[in-house]
ZAFITI-109404 format. One line per field, with one value per residue (C-alpha): residue number from 1; residue in one letter; chain; x, y, z. Coordinates in steps of 0.001 Angstrom, whole numbers, plus 500000, padded with zeros to 6 digits. Each point is the difference from the previous one (the first is absolute). Example, Ala and Ser with C-alpha at 12.3 -4.5 7.8 and 13.67 -1.06 7.14 Angstrom:
2
n = [1/2]
res = [A/S]
chain = [A/A]
c1 = [512300/501370]
c2 = [495500/503440]
c3 = [507800/499340]
% end
This chain:
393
n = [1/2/3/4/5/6/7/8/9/10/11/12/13/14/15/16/17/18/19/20/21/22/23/24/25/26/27/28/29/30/31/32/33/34/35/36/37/38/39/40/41/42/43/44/45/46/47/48/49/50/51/52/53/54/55/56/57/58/59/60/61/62/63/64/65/66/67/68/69/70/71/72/73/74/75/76/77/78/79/80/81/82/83/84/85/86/87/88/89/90/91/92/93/94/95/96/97/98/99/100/101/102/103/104/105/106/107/108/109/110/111/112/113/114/115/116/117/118/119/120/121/122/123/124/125/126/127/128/129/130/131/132/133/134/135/136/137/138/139/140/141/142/143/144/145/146/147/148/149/150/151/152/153/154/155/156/157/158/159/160/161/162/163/164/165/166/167/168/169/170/171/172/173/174/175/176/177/178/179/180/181/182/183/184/185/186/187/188/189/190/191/192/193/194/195/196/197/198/199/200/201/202/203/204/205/206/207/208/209/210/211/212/213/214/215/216/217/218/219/220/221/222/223/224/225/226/227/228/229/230/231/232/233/234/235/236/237/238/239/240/241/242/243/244/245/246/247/248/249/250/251/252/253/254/255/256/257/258/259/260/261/262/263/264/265/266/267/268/269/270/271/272/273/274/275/276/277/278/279/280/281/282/283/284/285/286/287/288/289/290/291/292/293/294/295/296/297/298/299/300/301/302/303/304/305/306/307/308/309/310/311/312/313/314/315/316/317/318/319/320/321/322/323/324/325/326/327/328/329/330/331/332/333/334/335/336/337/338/339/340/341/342/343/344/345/346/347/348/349/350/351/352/353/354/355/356/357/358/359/360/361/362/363/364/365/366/367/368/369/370/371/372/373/374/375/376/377/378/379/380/381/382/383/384/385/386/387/388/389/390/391/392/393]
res = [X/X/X/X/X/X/X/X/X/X/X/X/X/X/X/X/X/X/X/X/X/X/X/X/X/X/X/X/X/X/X/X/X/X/X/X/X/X/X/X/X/X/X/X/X/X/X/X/X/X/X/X/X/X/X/X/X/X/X/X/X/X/X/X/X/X/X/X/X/X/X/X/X/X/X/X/X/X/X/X/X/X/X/X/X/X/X/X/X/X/X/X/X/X/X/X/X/X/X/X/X/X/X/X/X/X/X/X/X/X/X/X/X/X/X/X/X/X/X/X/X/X/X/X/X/X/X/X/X/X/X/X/X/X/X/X/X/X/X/X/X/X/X/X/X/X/X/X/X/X/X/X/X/X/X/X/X/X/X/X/X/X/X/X/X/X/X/X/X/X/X/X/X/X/X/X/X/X/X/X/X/X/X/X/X/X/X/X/X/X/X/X/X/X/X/X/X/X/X/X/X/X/X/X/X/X/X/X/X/X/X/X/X/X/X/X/X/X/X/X/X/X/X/X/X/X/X/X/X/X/X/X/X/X/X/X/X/X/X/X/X/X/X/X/X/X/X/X/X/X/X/X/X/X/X/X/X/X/X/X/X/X/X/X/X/X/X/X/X/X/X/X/X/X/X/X/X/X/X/X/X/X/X/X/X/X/X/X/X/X/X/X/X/X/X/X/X/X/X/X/X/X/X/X/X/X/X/X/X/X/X/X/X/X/X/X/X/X/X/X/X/X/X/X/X/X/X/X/X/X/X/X/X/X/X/X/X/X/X/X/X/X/X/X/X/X/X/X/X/X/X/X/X/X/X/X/X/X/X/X/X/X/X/X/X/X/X/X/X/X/X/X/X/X/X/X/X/X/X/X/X/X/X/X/X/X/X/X/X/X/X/X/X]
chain = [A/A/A/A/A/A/A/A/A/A/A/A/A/A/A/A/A/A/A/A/A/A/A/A/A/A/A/A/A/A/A/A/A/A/A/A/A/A/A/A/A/A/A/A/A/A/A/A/A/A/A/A/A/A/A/A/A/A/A/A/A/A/A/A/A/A/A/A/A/A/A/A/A/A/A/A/A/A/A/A/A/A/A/A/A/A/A/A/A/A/A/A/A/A/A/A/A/A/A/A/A/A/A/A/A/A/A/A/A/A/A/A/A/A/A/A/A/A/A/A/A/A/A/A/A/A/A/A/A/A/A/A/A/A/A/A/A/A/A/A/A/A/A/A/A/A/A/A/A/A/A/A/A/A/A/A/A/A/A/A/A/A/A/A/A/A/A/A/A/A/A/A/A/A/A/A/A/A/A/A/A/A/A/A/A/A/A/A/A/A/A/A/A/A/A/A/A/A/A/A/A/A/A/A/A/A/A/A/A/A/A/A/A/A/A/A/A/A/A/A/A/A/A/A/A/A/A/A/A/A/A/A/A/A/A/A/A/A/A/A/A/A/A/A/A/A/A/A/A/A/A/A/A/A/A/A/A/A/A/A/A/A/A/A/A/A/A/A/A/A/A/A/A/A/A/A/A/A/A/A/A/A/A/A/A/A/A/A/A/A/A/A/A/A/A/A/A/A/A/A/A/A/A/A/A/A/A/A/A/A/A/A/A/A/A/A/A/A/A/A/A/A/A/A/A/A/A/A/A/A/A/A/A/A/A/A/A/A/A/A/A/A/A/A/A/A/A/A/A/A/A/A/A/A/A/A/A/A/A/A/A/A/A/A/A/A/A/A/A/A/A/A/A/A/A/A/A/A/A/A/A/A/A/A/A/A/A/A/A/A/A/A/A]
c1 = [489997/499300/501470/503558/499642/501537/500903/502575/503088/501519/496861/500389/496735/498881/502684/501257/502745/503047/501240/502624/503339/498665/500144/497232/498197/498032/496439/500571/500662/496590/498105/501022/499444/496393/500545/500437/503840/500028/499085/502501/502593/499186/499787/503737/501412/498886/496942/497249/498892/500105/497563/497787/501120/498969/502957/498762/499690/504223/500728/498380/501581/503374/499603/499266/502696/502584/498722/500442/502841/498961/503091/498813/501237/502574/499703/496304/500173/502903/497747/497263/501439/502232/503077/502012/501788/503479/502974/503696/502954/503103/503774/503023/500666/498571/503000/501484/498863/499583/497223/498308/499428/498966/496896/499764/499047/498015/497891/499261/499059/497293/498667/498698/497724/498761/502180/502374/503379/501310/503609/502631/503370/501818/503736/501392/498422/498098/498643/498706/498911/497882/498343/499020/498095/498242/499402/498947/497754/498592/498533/498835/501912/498808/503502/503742/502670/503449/503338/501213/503523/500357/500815/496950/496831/498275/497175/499296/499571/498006/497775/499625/498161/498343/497939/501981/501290/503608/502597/503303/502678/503534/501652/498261/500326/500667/497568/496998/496424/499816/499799/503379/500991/504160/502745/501972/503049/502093/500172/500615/502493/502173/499608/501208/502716/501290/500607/502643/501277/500746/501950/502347/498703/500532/500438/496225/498375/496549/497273/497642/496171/498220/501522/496824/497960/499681/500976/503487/500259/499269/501952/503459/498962/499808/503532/501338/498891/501899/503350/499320/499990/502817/502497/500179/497856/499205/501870/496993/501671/499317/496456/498749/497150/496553/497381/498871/501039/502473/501632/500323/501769/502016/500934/500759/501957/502316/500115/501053/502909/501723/499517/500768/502249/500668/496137/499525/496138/496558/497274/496927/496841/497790/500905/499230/502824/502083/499577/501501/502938/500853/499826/502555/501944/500547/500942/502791/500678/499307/498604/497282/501035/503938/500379/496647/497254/497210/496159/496327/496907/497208/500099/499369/498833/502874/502134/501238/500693/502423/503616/500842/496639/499198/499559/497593/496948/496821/496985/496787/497901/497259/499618/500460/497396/497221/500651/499696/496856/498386/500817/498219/496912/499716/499994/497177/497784/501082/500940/502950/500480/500948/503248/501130/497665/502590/502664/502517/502117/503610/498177/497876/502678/496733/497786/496378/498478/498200/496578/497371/498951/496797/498947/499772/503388/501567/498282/501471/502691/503558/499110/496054/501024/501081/503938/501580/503782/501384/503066/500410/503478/500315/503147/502507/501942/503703/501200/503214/501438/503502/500909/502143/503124/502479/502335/503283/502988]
c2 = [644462/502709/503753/500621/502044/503473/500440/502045/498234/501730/499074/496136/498377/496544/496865/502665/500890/498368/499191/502049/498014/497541/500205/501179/497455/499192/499952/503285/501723/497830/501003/503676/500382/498258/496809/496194/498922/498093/503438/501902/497412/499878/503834/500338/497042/501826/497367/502804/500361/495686/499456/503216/502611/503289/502374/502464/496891/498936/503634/499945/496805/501248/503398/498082/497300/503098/501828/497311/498951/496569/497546/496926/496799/498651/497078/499542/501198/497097/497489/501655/499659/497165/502444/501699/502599/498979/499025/498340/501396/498584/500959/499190/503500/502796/502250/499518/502512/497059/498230/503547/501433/496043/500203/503546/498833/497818/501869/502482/497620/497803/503398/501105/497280/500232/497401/501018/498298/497989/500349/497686/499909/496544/501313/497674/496952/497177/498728/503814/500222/496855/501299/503546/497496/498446/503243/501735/497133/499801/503758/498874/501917/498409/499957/500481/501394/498778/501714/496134/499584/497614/496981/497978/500298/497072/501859/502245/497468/498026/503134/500719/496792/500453/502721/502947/501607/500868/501912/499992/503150/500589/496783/497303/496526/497723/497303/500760/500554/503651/503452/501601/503528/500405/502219/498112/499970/497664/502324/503094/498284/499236/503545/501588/497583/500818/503275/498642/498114/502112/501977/497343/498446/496216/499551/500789/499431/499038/500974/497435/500694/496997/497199/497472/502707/500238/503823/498814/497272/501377/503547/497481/498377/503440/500801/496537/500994/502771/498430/497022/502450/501688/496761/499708/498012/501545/498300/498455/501340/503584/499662/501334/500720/498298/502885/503476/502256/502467/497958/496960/502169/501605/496476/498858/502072/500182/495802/500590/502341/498059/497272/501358/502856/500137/501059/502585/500589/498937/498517/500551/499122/502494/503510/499643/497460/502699/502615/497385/499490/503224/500626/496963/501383/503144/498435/498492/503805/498684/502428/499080/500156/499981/497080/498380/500073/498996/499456/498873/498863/502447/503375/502228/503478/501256/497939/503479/501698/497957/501134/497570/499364/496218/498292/498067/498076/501237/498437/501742/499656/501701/497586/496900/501383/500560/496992/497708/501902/499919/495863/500277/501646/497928/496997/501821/500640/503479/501965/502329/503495/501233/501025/496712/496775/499505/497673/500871/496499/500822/500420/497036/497624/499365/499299/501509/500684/497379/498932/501384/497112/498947/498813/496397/499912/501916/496931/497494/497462/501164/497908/501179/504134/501816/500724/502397/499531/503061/501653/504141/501327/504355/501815/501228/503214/500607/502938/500715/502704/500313/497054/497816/500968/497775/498137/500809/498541]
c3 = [456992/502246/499407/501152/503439/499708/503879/500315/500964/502486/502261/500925/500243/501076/498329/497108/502898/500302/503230/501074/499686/497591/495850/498197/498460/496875/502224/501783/496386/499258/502538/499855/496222/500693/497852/500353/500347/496680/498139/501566/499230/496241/500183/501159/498061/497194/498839/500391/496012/500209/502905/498864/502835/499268/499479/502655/502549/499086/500467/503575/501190/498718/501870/503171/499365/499798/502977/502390/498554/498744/498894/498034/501004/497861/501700/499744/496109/499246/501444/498180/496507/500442/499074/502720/497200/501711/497515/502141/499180/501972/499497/501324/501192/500064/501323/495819/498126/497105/501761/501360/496319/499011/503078/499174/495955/501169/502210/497349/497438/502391/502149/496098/500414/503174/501532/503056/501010/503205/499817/502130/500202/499588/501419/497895/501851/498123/503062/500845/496395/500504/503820/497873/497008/502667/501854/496855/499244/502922/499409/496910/497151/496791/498380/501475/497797/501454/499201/501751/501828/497104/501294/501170/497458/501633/501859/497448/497198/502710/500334/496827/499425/502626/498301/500962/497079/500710/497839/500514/499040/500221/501748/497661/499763/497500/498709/502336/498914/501067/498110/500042/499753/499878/498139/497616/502171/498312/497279/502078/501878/496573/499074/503344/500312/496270/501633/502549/496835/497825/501903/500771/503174/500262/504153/500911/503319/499971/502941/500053/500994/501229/497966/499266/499135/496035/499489/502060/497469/496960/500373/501253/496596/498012/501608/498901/496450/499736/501528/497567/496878/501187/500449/503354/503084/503193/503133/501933/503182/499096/500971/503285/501878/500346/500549/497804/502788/500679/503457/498188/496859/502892/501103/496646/498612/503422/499181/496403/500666/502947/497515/496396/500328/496047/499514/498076/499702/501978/498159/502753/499283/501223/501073/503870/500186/497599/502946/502207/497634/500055/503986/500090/497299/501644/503016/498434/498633/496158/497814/497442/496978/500431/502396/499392/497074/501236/497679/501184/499559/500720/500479/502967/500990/500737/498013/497919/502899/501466/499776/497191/498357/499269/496621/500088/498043/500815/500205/499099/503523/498740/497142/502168/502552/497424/497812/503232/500875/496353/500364/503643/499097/496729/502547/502057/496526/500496/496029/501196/499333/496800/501423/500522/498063/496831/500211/497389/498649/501603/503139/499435/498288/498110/502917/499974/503453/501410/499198/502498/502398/500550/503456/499096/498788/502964/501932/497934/500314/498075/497369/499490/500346/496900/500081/502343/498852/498254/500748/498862/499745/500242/498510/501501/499143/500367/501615/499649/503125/501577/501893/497353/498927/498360/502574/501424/498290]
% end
């Protein structure tokens, strides 16, 4: 190997310069430092004490690499290693401060091992949700996190199987094959509602979010529990809306009023819908608590600062994010941080995190790959504010 050529590098000389207009590229660093292409590629992929470069000859090529201003292709390295160090992570939108802190989580937990994210936004469309897996596969991401509409898991099983490894948070679904990350929201849906309860309330409206997906389900059945224990049934025509956002809560709770005057309280199940409540509420000049109690699901920033505070049952985002991440990069033969690899058993339900997978098993048929199916459920906590009261007599 020859000696690294200490021309200055402000002084172009012969194919060392890069064309004016046109990206640097790994030669001209090559030919400036004075040293074949493949040793200035192991020098700046940091493989110079492995191929027996001399630490004064890395030092060189890295001084010229930074003076022209040399940017490695990522492309080039992906096809290089096999590994394009991009992780998926769709939502259904991006605008709710509940799905931001989820990609934000998970971002933080991947970029600590070198991996960066592609993030898409769903708007609440499985058939957009299904054009960003394709998209995101397409740029090869070797594994997609999905916070899913809910309704349709169909493609991601199918790309699971296909040797993807996919995790799934939030909106789960029940029976499927796929690592799931979700609060225990039938549980923190009994507890809020006890709230309305036992203060009286019997004639409560409920704000649907999107009614196949499981969270809808399961918090309508946590609700149900708590009427049940209490002697009563909910009327199934108190139910409402078909979306978590804060226009179809608006719509909804405009729907329940004309059509059950006598309620006394709204049940919604996630705070964007809550804020949507209460714009129709005061529309109608009702005050919140007097008129109208009203409790969520979810918190929000601002939820204290509102001029009746919500109650609500809050789910811990951070948790949820780095749980579904610890599960991803366990899936990618990855050992998470510290801050997030145990698994206690509530969180679990006794569940440990899946079993690394080999190549040959990620190739497999269902039936010849090790077990995917596990299903983690996060605690809630209850925060009571000022937004119930008991009801008029």
């Amino acid at each position: 190997m020859k000696p690294p050529n200490h021309r200055a590098p402000d002084t172009p000389q012969g194919s060392g310069s890069a064309t004016p207009g046109h990206p640097v590229t790994l030669k001209n660093v090559a030919d400036r430092a004075g040293v074949s292409v493949s040793t200035a590629s192991r020098a700046l992929n940091g493989q110079a004490r492995k191929y027996r470069i001399s630490p004064t000859t890395e030092k060189a090529v890295r001084k010229v690499a930074a003076d022209l201003g040399f940017q490695a292709s990522q492309v080039a390295r992906s096809l290089r290693l096999k590994r394009s160090g991009l992780i998926g992570v769709i939502v259904p939108d991006i605008s709710n401060p509940f799905f931001a802190s989820i990609a934000r989580e998970v971002s933080l937990g991947v970029e600590a091992h070198g991996f960066s994210v592609l993030l898409g936004d769903s708007r609440e469309e499985t058939e957009i949700e299904q054009r960003l897996v394709d998209q995101l596969r397409a740029k090869q991401v070797e594994a997609l996190l999905v916070c899913p509409v809910g309704v349709v898991p169909d493609h991601l099983v199918k790309l699971d199987r296909s040797g993807l490894p996919v995790v799934v948070a939030d909106r789960v679904f029940d029976g499927i094959e796929l690592p799931s990350v979700t609060s225990d929201n039938r549980t923190a849906a009994r507890a809020v509602a006890d709230v309305l309860i036992e203060q009286g309330h019997r004639k409560i409206g409920v704000l649907s979010g999107v009614r196949d997906s499981l969270p809808a389900k399961t918090r309508l059945q946590g609700l149900n529990d708590a009427a049940r224990h209490a002697g009563f049934h909910l009327d199934p025509s108190s139910l409402a809306g078909n979306a978590f956002t804060e226009q179809s809560g608006y719509e909804a709770t405009l729907e329940l009023l004309d059509r059950h005057p006598e309620m006394t309280a709204i049940f919604s199940m996630c705070t964007p819908a809550a804020i949507g409540a209460m714009r129709a509420l005061a529309e109608r000049g009702m005050a919140i608590p007097s008129d109208m109690s009203i409790v969520a699901f979810d918190d929000h920033p601002f939820a204290e600062l509102m001029k009746t505070p919500l109650t609500v049952s809050v789910q811990d985002i951070p948790r949820l994010g780095q749980l579904a991440t610890a599960v991803l990069l366990k899936r990618l033969n990855v050992k998470p941080s510290d801050d997030f690899s145990s698994v206690s058993s509530t969180e679990s339900s006794g569940h440990e995190l899946p079993p690394r997978s080999t190549p040959s098993e990620m190739r497999g048929t269902p039936s010849e790959r090790q077990s995917s199916t596990s299903l983690w459920k996060v605690p809630t906590t209850l925060l009571q504010r000022s937004s119930v009261a008991a009801p008029r007599q």
